[in-house]
Each structure stands twice: as C-alpha cells, then as structure tokens.
Kinemage of the C-alpha trace (Angstrom):
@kinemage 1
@onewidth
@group {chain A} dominant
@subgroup {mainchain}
@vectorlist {calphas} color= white
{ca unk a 1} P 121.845 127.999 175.704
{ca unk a 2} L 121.182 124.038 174.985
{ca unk a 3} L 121.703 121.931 171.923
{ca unk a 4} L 118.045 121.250 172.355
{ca unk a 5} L 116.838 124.958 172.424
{ca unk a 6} L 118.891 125.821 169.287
{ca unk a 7} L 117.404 122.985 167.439
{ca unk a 8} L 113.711 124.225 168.437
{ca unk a 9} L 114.973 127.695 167.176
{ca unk a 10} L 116.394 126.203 163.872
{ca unk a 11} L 113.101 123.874 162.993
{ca unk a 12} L 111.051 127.051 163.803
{ca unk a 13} L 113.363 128.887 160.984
{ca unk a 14} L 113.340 125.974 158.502
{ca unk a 15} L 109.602 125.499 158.807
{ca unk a 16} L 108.501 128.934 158.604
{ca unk a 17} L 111.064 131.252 157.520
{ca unk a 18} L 110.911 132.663 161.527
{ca unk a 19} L 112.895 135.526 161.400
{ca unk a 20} L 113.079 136.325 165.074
{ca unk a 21} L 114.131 132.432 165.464
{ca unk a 22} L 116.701 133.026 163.303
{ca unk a 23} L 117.721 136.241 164.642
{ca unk a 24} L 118.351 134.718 168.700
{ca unk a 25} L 120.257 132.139 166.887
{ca unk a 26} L 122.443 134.971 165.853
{ca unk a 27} L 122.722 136.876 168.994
{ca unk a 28} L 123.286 133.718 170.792
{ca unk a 29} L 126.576 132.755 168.251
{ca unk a 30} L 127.761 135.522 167.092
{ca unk a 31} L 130.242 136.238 169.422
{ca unk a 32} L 131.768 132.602 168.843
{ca unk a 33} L 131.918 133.385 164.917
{ca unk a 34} L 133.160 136.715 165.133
{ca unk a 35} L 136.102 135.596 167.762
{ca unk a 36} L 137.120 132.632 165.438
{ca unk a 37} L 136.829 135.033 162.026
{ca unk a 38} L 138.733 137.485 164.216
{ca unk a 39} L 141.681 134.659 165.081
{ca unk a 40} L 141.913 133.348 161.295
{ca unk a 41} L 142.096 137.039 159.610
{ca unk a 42} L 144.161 138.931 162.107
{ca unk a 43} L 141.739 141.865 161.183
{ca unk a 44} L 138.343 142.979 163.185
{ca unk a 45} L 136.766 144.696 160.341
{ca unk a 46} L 137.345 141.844 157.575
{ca unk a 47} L 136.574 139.513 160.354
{ca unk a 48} L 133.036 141.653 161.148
{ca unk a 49} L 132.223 141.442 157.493
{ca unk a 50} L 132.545 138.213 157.231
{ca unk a 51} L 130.470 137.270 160.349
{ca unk a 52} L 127.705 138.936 158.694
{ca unk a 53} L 128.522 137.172 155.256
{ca unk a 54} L 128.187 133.701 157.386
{ca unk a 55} L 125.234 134.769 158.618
{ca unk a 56} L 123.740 135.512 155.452
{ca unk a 57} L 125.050 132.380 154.137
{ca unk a 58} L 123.179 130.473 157.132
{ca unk a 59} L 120.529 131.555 156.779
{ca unk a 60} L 120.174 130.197 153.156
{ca unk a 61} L 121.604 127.407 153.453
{ca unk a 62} L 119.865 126.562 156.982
{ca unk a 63} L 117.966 123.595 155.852
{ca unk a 64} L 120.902 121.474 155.374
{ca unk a 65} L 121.458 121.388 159.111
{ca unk a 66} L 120.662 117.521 159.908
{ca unk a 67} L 120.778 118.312 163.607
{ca unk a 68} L 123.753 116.552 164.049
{ca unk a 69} L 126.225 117.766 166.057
{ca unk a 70} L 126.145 121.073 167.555
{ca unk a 71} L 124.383 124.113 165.830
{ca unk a 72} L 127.873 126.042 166.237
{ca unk a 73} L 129.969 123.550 165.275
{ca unk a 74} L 127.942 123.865 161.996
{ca unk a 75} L 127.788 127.824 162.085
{ca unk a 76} L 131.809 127.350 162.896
{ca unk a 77} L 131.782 125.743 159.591
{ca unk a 78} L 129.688 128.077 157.490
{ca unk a 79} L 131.619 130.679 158.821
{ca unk a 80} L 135.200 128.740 157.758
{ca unk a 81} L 134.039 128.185 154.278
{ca unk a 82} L 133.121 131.972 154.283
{ca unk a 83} L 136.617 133.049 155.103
{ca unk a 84} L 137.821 130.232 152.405
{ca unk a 85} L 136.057 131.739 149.682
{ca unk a 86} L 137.035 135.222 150.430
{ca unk a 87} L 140.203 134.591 150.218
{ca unk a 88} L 140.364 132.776 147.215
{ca unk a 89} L 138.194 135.653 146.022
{ca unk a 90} L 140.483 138.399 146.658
{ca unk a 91} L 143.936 137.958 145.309
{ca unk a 92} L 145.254 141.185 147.246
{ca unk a 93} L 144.301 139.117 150.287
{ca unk a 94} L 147.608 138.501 151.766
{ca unk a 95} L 149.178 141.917 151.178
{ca unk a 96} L 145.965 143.536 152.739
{ca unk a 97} L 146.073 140.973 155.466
{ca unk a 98} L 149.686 141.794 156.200
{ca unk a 99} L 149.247 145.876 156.132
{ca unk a 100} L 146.010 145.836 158.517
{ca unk a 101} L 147.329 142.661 160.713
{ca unk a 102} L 150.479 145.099 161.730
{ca unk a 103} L 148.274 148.329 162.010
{ca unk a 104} L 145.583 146.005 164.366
{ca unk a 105} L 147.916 144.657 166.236
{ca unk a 106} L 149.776 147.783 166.972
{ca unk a 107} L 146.838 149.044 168.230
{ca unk a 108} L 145.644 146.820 170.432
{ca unk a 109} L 148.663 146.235 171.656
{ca unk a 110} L 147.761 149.066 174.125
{ca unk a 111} L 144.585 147.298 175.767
{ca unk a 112} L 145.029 143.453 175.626
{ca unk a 113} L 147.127 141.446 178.525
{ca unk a 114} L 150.578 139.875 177.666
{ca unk a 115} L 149.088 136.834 177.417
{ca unk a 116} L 146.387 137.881 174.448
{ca unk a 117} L 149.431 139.424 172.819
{ca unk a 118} L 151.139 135.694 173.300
{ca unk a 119} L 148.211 134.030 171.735
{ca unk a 120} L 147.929 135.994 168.833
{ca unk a 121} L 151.442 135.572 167.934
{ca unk a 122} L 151.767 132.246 168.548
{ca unk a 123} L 148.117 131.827 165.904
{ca unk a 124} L 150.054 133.969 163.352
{ca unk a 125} L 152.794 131.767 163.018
{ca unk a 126} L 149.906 128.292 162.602
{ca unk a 127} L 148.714 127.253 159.044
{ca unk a 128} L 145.325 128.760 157.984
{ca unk a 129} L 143.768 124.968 159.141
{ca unk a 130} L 145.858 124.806 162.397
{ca unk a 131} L 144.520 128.608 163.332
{ca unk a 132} L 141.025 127.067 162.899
{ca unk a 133} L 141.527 124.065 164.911
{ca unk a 134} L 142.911 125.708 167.672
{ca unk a 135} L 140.415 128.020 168.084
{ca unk a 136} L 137.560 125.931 167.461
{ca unk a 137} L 138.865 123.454 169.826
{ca unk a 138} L 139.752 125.853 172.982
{ca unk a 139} L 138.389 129.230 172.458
{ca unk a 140} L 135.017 127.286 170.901
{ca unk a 141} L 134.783 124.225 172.763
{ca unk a 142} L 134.408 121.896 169.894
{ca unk a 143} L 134.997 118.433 169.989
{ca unk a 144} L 137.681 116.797 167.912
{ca unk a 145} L 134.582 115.422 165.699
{ca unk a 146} L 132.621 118.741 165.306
{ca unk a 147} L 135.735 120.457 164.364
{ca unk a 148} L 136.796 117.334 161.585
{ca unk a 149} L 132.912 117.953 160.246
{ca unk a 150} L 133.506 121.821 160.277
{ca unk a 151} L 136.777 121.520 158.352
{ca unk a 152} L 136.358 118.761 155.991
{ca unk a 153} L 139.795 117.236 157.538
{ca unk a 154} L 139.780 113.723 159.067
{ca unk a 155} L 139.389 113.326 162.870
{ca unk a 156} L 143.170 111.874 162.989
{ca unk a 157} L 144.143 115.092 160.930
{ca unk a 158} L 142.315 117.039 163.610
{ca unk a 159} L 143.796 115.778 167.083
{ca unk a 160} L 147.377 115.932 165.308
{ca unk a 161} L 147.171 119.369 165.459
C-alpha cells in the first residue's frame, strides 16, 4: 500500500461517491485505527465501535483531505477526534473505562506475551495525548509532523513526548 495508491482511491471516492474505493481504503487501515482506538480506550469493544464511528465520520468528511500528508495520518486523526468526542459525550466514561479496562485486561492476560502486558501498563499510566503519540509514532509509523497535524498539538509538543 503507497501514499500514491491511497490518494487514487480517495479522488475516486471524492469524485464519485465510489463505494468500493472507499471500502479498500477501509480494509487497508483499519487495522491501524482499531489498534490505536484499542491503545487509547483500554477496551476492544468501545474501541471496535468507535473504528466504525471514524469510519463513518470519514467518509463524510472525506473531501477535506488536501492530500497532504499521509491518508492514515489523517484517518489517525479522524479517528482521535472520534474518541475525543465520545468521551466528552459520555460522562460515565471513566467509571466504565475503569470496570471493562480491569475485566479486558484480566482476560487477556492469558494470551498476550510479557512484553504486551508491559506495554499496556506502561500506556495506562500516559496522559490521554501521550497514549496517542506513542502509538501513532511507533505502533503507526507516523512522523513527528503527521502526528502534530493529527493532534492539533505543536511539533515541539509532539517530540517532547
């Protein structure tokens, strides 16, 4: 998968309403947006539901990629302005968050490596905007740039963290 491919697949979505464009830009990201949704919420079914919130979202608001940057980076940053809203939506969120983080992490607890374990503790004790740095950084790939676009924070803010 190439920059340049997912920009052919996005002008064939914003000039046509392509469906099946849209729907290999989906199967080619979701993975990355579920993964980071996954590492901000502690919890794989609020994390699910909001994948397919950010999808929904991107595909609406697909036009106002200028092609600048990556595609993902952008999708990274749909998908952190999903989770933002949803939690200032839901005012249960951190006692909910708590409960499920404890009952997911109990349970996979019996499949993942030591070092998975590691990570996710070591993410649960990060700030909301240091969780989504990290992980768009090293489990995303994003530069210092894409990740200061996908988070609204200044580049300086970003390689601080």
């Amino acid at each position: 998968m190439t920059r340049s491919e997912d920009h052919q697949l996005v002008a064939r979505v914003v000039s046509g309403g392509d469906a099946d464009a849209f729907g290999e830009l989906v199967r080619r990201h979701q993975s990355h947006v579920r993964n980071f949704l996954r590492k901000l919420t502690g919890d794989f079914t609020l994390a699910d539901d909001l994948a397919q919130d950010c999808f929904m979202h991107a595909w609406d608001k697909l036009q106002t990629y200028s092609g600048r940057g990556s595609f993902i980076g952008w999708l990274l940053k749909v998908a952190y302005t999903t989770f933002l809203q949803s939690k200032r939506k839901s005012k249960r969120y951190a006692e909910i968050l708590e409960q499920v983080g404890h009952a997911a992490a109990d349970n996979s607890r019996s499949y993942e490596s030591d070092e998975v374990g590691d990570l996710d503790r070591f993410l649960a004790v990060l700030t909301e905007e240091e969780r989504a740095v990290m992980v768009m950084s090293y489990a995303c790939g994003l530069s210092h740039r894409e990740i200061a676009e996908a988070t609204s924070m200044p580049v300086g803010t970003v390689k601080s963290v």
